[in-house]
TORPAMI-50439 format. One record per residue (C-alpha): x, y, z. Coordinates in steps of 0.5 Angstrom, whole numbers, plus 500, padded with zeros to 3 digits. Example, Ala and Ser with C-alpha at 12.3 -4.5 7.8 and 13.67 -1.06 7.14 Angstrom:
2
<r X="525" Y="491" Z="516"/>
<r X="527" Y="498" Z="514"/>
This chain:
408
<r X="331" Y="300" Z="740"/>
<r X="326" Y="297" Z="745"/>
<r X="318" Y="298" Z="745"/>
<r X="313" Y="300" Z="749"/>
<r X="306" Y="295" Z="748"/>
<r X="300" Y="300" Z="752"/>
<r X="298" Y="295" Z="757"/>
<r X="291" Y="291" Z="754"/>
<r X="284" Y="294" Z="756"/>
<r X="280" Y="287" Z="760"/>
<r X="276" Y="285" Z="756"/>
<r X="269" Y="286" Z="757"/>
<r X="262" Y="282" Z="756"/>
<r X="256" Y="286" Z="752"/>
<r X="252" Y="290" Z="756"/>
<r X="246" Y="286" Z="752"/>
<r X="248" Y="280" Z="753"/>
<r X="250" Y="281" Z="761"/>
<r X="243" Y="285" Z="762"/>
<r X="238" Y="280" Z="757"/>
<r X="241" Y="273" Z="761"/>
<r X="241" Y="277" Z="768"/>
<r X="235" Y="278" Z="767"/>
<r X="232" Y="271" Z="766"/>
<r X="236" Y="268" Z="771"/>
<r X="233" Y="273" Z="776"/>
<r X="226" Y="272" Z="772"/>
<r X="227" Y="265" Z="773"/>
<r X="230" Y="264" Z="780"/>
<r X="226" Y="270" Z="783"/>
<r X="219" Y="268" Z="780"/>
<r X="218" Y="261" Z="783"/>
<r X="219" Y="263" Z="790"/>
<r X="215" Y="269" Z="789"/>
<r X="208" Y="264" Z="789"/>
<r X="211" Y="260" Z="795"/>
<r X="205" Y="263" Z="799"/>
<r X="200" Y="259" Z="794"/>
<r X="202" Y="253" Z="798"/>
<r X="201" Y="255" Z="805"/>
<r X="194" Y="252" Z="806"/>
<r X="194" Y="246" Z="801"/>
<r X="201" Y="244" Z="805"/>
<r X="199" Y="245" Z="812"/>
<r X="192" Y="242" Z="810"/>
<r X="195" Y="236" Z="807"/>
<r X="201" Y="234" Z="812"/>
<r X="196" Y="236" Z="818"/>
<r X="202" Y="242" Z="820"/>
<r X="200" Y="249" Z="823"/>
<r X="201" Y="255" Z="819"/>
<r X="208" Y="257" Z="824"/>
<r X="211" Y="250" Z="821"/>
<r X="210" Y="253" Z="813"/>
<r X="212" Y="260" Z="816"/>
<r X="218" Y="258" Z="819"/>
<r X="220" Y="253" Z="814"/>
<r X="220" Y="260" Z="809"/>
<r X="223" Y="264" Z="814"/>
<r X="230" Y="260" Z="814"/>
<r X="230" Y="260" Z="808"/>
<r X="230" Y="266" Z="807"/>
<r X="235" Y="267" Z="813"/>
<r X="240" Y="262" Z="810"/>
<r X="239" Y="265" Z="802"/>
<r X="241" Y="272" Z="806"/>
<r X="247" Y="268" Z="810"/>
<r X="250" Y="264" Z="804"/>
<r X="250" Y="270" Z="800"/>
<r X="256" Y="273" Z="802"/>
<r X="260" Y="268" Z="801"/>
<r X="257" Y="266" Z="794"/>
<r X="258" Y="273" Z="792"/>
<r X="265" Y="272" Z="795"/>
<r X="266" Y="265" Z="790"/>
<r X="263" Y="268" Z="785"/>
<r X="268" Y="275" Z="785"/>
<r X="274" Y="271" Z="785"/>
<r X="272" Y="264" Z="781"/>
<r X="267" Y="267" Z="776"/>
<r X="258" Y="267" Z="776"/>
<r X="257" Y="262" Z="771"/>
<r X="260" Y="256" Z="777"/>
<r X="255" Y="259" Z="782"/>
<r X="250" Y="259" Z="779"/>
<r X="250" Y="252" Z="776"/>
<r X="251" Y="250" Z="783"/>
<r X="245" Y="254" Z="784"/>
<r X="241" Y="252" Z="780"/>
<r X="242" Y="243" Z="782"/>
<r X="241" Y="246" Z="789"/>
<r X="234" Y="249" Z="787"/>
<r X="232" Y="243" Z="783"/>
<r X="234" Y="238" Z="788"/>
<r X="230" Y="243" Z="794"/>
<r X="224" Y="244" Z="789"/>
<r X="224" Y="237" Z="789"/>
<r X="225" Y="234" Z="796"/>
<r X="220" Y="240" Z="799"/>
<r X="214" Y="236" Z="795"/>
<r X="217" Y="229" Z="799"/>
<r X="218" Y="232" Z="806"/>
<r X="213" Y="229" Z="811"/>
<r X="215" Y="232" Z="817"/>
<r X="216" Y="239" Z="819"/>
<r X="225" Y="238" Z="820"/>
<r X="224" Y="235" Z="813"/>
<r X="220" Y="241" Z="811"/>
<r X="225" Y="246" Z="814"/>
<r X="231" Y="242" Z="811"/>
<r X="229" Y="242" Z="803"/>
<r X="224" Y="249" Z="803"/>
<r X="229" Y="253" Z="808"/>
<r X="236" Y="251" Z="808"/>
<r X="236" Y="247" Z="801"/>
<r X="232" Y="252" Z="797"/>
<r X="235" Y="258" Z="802"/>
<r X="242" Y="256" Z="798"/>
<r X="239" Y="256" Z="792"/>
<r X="237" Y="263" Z="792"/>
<r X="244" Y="265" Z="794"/>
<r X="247" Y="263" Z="789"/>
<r X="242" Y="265" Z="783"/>
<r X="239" Y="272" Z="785"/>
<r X="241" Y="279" Z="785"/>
<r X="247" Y="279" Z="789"/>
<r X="251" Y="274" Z="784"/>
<r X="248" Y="279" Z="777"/>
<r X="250" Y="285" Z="780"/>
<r X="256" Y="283" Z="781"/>
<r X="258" Y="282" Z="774"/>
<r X="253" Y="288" Z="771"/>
<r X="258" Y="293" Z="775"/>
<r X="265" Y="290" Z="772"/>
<r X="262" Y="290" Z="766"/>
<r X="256" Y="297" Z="764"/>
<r X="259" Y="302" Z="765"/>
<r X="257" Y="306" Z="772"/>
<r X="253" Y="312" Z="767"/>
<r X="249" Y="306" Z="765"/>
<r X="250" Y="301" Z="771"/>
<r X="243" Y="304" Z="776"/>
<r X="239" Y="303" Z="769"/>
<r X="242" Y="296" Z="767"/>
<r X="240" Y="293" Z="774"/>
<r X="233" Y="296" Z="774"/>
<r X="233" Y="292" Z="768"/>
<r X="235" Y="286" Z="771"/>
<r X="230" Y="288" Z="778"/>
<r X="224" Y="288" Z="773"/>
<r X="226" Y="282" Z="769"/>
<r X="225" Y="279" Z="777"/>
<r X="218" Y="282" Z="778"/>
<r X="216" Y="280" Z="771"/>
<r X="218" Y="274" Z="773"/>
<r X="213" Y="274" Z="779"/>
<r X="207" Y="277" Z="775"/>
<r X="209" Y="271" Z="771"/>
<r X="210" Y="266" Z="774"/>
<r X="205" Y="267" Z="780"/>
<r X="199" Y="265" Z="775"/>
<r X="203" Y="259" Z="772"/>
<r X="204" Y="255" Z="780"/>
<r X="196" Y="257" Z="781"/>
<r X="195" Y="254" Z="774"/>
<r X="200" Y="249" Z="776"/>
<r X="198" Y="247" Z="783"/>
<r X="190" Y="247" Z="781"/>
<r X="192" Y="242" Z="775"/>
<r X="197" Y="237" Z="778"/>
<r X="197" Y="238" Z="785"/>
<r X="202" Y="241" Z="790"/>
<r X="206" Y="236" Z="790"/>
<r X="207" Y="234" Z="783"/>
<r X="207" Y="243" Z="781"/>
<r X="214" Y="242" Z="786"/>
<r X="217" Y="237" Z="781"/>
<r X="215" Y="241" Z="775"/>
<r X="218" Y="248" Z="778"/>
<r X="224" Y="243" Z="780"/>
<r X="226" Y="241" Z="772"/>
<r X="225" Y="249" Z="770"/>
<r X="229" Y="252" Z="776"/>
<r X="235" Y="248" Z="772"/>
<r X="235" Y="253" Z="765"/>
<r X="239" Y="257" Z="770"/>
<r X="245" Y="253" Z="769"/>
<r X="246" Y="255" Z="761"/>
<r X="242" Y="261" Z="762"/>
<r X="249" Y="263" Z="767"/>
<r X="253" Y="261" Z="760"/>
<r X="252" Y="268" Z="758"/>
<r X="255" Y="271" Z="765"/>
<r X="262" Y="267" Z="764"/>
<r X="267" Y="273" Z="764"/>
<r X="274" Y="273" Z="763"/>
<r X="279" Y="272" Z="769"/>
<r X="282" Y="279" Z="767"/>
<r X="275" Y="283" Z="767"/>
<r X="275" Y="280" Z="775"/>
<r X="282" Y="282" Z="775"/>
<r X="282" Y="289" Z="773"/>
<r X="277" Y="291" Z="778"/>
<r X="281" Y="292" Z="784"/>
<r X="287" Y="291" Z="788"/>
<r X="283" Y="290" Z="795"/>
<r X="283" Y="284" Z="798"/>
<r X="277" Y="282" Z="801"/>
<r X="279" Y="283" Z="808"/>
<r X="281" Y="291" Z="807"/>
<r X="274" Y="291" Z="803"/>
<r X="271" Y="287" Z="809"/>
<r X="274" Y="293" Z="814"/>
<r X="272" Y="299" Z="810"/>
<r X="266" Y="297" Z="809"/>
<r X="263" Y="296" Z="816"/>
<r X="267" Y="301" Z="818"/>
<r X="262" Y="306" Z="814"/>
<r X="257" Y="309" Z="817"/>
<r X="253" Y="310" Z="810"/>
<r X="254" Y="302" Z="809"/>
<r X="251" Y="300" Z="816"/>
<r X="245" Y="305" Z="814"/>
<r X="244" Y="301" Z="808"/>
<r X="243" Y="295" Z="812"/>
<r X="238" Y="299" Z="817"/>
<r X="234" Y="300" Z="811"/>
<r X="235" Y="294" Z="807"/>
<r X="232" Y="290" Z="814"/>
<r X="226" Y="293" Z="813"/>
<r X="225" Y="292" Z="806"/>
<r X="226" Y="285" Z="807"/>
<r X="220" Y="284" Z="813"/>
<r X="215" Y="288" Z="810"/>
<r X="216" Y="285" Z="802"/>
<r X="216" Y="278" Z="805"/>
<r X="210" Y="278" Z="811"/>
<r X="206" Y="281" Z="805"/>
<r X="208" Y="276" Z="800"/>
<r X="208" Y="269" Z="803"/>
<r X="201" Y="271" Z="808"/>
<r X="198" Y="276" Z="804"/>
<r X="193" Y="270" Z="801"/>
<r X="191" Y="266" Z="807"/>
<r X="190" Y="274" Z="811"/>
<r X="185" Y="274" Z="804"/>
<r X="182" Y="268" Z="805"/>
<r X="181" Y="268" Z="813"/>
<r X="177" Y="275" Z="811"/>
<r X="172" Y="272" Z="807"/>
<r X="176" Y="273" Z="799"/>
<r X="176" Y="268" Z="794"/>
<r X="183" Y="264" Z="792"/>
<r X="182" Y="268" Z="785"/>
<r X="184" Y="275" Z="789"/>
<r X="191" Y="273" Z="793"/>
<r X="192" Y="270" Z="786"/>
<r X="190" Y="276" Z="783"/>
<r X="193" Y="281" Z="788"/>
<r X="200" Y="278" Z="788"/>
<r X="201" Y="278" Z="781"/>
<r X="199" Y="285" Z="781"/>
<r X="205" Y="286" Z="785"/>
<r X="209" Y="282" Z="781"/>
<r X="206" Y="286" Z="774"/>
<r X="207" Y="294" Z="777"/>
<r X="214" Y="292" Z="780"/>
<r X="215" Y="291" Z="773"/>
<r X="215" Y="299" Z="772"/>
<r X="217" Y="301" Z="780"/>
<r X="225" Y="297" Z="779"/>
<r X="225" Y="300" Z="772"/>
<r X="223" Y="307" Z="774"/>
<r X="227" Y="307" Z="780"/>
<r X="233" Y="304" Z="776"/>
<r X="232" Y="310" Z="771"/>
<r X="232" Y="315" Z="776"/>
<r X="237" Y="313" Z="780"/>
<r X="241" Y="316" Z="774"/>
<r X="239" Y="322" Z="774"/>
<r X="238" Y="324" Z="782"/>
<r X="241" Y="322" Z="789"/>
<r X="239" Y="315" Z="790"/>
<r X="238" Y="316" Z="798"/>
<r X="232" Y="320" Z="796"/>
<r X="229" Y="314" Z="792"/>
<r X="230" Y="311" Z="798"/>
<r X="227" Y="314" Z="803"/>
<r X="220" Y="315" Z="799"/>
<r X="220" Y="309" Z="797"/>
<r X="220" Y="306" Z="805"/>
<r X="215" Y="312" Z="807"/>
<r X="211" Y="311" Z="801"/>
<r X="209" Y="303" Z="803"/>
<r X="207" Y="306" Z="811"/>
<r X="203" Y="310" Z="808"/>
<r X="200" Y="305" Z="803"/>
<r X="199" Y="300" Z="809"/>
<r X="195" Y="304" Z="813"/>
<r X="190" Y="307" Z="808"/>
<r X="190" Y="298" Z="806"/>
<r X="188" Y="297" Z="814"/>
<r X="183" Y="304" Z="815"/>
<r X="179" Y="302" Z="808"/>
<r X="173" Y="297" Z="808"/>
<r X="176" Y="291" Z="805"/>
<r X="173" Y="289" Z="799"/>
<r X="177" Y="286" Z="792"/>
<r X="177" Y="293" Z="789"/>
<r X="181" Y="295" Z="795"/>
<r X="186" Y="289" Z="795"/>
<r X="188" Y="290" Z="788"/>
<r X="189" Y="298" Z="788"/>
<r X="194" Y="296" Z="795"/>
<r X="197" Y="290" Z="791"/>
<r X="199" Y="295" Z="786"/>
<r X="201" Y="301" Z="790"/>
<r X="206" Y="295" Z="793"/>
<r X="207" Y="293" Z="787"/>
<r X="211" Y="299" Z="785"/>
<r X="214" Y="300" Z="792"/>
<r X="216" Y="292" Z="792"/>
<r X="224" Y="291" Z="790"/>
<r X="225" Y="298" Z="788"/>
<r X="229" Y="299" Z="792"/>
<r X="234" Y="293" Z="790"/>
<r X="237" Y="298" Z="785"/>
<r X="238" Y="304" Z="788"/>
<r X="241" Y="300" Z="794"/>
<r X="246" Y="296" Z="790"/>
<r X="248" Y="301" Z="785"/>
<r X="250" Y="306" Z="791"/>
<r X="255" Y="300" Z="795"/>
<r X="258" Y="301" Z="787"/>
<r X="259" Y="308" Z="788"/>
<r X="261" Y="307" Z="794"/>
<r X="266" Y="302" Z="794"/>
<r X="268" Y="300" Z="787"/>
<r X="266" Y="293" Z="783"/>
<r X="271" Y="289" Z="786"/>
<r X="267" Y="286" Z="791"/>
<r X="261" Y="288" Z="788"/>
<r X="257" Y="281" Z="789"/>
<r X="260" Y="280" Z="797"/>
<r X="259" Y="286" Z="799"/>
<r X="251" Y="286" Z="797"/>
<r X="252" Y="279" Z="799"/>
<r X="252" Y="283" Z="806"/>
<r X="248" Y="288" Z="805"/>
<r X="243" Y="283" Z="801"/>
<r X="243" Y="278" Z="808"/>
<r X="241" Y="285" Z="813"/>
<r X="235" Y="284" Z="808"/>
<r X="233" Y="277" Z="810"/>
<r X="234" Y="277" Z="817"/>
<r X="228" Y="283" Z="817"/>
<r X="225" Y="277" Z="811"/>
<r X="226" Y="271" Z="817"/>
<r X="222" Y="276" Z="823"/>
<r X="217" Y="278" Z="818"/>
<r X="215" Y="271" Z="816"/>
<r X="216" Y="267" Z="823"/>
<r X="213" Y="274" Z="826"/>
<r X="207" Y="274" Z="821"/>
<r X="205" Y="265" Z="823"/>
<r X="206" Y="267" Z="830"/>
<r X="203" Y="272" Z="831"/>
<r X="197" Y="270" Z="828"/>
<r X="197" Y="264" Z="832"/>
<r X="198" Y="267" Z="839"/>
<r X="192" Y="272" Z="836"/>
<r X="188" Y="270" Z="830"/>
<r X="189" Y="276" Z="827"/>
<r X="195" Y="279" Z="823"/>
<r X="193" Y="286" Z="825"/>
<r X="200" Y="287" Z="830"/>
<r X="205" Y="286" Z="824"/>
<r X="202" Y="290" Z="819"/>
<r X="202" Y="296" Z="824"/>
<r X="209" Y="294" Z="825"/>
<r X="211" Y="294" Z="818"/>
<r X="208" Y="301" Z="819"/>
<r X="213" Y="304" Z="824"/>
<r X="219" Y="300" Z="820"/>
<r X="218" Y="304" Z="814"/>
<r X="218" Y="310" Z="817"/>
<r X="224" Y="308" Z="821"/>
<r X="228" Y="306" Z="813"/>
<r X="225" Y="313" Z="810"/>
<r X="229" Y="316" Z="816"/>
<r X="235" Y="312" Z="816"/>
<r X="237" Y="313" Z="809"/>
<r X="236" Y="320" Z="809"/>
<r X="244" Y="321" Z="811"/>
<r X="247" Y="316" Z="806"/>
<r X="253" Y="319" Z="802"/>
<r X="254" Y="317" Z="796"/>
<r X="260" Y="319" Z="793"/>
<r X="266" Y="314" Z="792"/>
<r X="269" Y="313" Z="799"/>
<r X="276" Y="316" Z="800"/>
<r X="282" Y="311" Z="800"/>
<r X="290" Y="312" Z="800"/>
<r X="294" Y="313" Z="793"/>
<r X="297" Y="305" Z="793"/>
<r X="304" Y="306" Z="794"/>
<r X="309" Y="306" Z="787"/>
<r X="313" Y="300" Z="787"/>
């Protein structure tokens, strides 16, 4: 008589060990870059560079961090997380590091922009989600990633405080090194995202091509990327040049300091809101208010005399409108596509993102160079939000259609 064995479900990581190490990864990795605007002047300063050398340096950063990201999601889909962010975290240490000893602008470009770009790519959101979508349960998916998405606004309202201190206490240079030795706590903290070849092996049969294909040929995926584009101009432009707009208008360092941890502590509640609503209402709305509601926020910042009390009602506004929109974003390409290529497709929709980041940082250095004033990016920040609110509008957010796989 022959037995039938019921095949063995995959097994899968506790969602409480997923979220709770996602999150302090991504408080770690995403804390530490958020305060890269406290060094633009003393850098510049010191080295005898322009104020376009550091912004050009952060803009490839953020260009390479976007274009890398693809492929270590594509890496961490097929060899596992835990991998790509050890190798994320050596590469985040050695950039840290060698950003504090560059003296030339190249060098610069080199350690903050190509190395540290890198380095995000591999320790941030796309390679989290990744395995947050394989292993929570999609009623529970958009939560479980605006709790990781808050744990990365904690990490900015944490951490910005901590550089300030760092910078006043130790100098610049030797607050890099110090950033340099905790960016590598992100290594074991991936021990906890090390996930079993068959929970990676039970999410799909597609292969990355076909997943490639169907992606790109969505209209809903392209619209996404219009609108994960503009994210990344406004939310970059504000962050890395928000301090010196404060001081070039009379405000003492202490409001930047202030302003940017404020972003940093009301997105706390924004991703977590955004997460949670995201259960419970189409998210192409979410979107679309989230975008129209920082063009709104903008201009009431530009029309209002601009005092210390305006700065800090701004900041917190942003603040919940910052990386709001990252959950409702990555959990609609899940409902769409499926788990399997989670980390490479929000890899692609992630670098749409930082080719908005790399034109509103370089934008925002030469403009204010050619101008001496940054009034003309912040009216562009203005039209593009309105622009994201509207593309958003017709996203389809039901699982996509596919052909039944042929009986073997």
């Amino acid at each position: 008589m022959q037995s039938t064995v019921s095949p063995t479900p995959a097994a899968r990581l506790s969602m409480t060990q997923v979220v709770l190490c996602g999150a302090l990864i991504v408080t770690l990795s995403m804390g530490i870059r958020h305060g890269f605007g406290l060094w633009l002047q003393p850098i510049t300063m010191d080295r005898g560079w322009t104020r376009e050398t550091f912004a050009f340096a952060i803009a490839v950063q953020n260009l390479m961090w976007g274009a890398a990201g693809p492929f270590a999601g594509m890496l961490a889909d097929r060899f596992g997380a835990f991998r790509v962010l050890v190798v994320g975290a050596l590469l985040y240490a050695a950039g840290l590091v060698l950003m504090g000893l560059a003296t030339s602008g190249l060098a610069f470009t080199g350690s903050a922009g190509l190395m540290l770009g890198l380095a995000q790519s591999g320790t941030t959101y796309a390679i989290v989600y990744g395995v947050i979508g394989r292993n929570v349960a999609p009623e529970q998916r958009s939560w479980a990633m605006g709790v990781t998405a808050a744990a990365g606004s904690f990490g900015q309202f944490l951490m910005v405080p901590v550089e300030n201190w760092l910078i006043g206490s130790f100098g610049w240079q030797q607050a890099l090194f110090i950033l340099g030795c905790l960016a590598l706590a992100i290594a074991p903290l991936g021990l906890g995202l090390k996930e079993p070849q068959s929970t990676r092996a039970a999410a799909g049969h597609q292969s990355i091509g076909q997943a490639l294909r169907e992606a790109f040929g969505y209209p809903s995926f392209q619209l996404l990327m219009a609108g994960y584009f503009v994210c990344g101009f406004q939310v970059v432009f504000i962050g890395v040049h928000m301090p010196s707009y404060l001081k070039d208008h009379g405000m003492s360092p202490q409001v930047a300091t202030y302003a940017l941890a404020l972003i940093g502590l009301f997105n706390v509640i924004g991703t977590y809101a955004a997460g949670a609503l995201g259960q419970r209402m189409p998210k192409r709305y979410i979107l679309s208010a989230i975008y129209f509601l920082r063009s709104v926020a903008i201009v009431v910042f530009l029309s209002v005399p601009l005092t210390p009390m305006s700065v800090y009602v701004f900041s917190s506004v942003m603040g919940l409108l910052w990386l709001s929109t990252v959950p409702p974003t990555n959990a609609v390409v899940a409902q769409i596509f499926g788990v399997q290529y989670l980390s490479m497709l929000g890899g692609f929709v992630f670098f749409s993102h930082q080719i908005g980041s790399f034109l509103g940082v370089w934008l925002g250095g030469k403009l204010y160079d050619a101008t001496g004033t940054y009034d003309v990016v912040w009216w562009i920040a203005v039209a593009l939000g309105v622009f994201a609110g509207l593309v958003n509008l017709p996203v389809r957010e039901s699982a996509i259609a596919r052909p039944a796989p042929a009986a073997a």
